[in-house]
Structure formats: C-alpha cells, structure tokens
C-alpha positions in Angstrom: 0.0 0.0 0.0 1.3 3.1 -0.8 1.3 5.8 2.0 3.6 8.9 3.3 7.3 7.8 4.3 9.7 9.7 5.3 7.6 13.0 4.2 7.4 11.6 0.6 4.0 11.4 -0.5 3.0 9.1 -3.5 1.0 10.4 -6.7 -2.3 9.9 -5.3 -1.4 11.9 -2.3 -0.1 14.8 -4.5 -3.5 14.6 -6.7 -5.7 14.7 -4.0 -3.5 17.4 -2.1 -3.8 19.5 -5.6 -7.6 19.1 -5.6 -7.9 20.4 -1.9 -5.4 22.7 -1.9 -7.8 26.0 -2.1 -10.8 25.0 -1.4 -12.2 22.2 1.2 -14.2 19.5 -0.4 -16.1 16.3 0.7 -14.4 12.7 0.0 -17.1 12.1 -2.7 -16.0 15.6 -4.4 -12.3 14.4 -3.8 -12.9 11.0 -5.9 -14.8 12.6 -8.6 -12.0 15.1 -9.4 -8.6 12.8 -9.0 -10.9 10.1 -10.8 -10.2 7.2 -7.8 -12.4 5.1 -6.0 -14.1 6.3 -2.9 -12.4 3.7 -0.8 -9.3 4.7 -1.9 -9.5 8.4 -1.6 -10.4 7.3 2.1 -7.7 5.3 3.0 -5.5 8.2 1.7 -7.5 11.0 3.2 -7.1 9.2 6.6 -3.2 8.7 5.9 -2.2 12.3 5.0 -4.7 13.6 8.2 -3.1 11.3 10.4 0.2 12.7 9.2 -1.1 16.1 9.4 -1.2 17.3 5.9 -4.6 17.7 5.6 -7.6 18.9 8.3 -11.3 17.8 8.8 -14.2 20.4 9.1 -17.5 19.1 9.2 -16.7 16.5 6.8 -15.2 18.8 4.4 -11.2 18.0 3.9 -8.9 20.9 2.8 -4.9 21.4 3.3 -3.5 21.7 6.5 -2.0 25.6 6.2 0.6 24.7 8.2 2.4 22.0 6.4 3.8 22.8 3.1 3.6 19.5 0.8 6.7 18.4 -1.3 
C-alpha cells in the first residue's frame, strides 16, 4: 500500500492534495476530481490527516495551512 514515508507522498497523495489545496471539499467531491475510487480516496485521506497534511471540518477536507507539501 502506498502511504507517506519519510515526508514523501506518492502520486495519489499529491492529486488529492492538488484538488484540496484551495478550497475544502467532501471525500465524494475528492474521488470525482482525482478520478479514484471512494475507498481509496479514504484510505488516503485518513493517511495524509493522520500525518497532518490535511484537516477535517465538518466532513469537508482541505490542506493543513501549516504544512507545506513536497
């Protein structure tokens, strides 16, 4: 499974980080514009917020202003 080592993030974590990066969107949103299965987009969503690149507002998933992505 691919996931964030080491502060590397993998091309799905960059596409979905792209997608959010201005404007917070739901996970179906997310999947619909990076073109991934919801599970999928889930699984990374839950990576890159346990890893602090990303934050959660009521359901709604944007870029963590604090962390600058590679």
């Amino acid at each position: 499974m691919a996931c964030v080592n080491d502060t590397q993030l993998s091309g799905t974590d960059k596409k979905i980080l792209a997608v959010i990066k201005n404007k917070a969107l739901s996970t179906e949103k997310i999947a619909e514009e990076v073109g991934l299965p919801l599970f999928k987009v889930r699984s990374r969503l839950r990576e890159l917020k346990s890893n602090g690149y990303i934050i959660e507002k009521d359901s709604l998933y944007q870029v963590n202003p604090t962390v600058n992505e590679e």
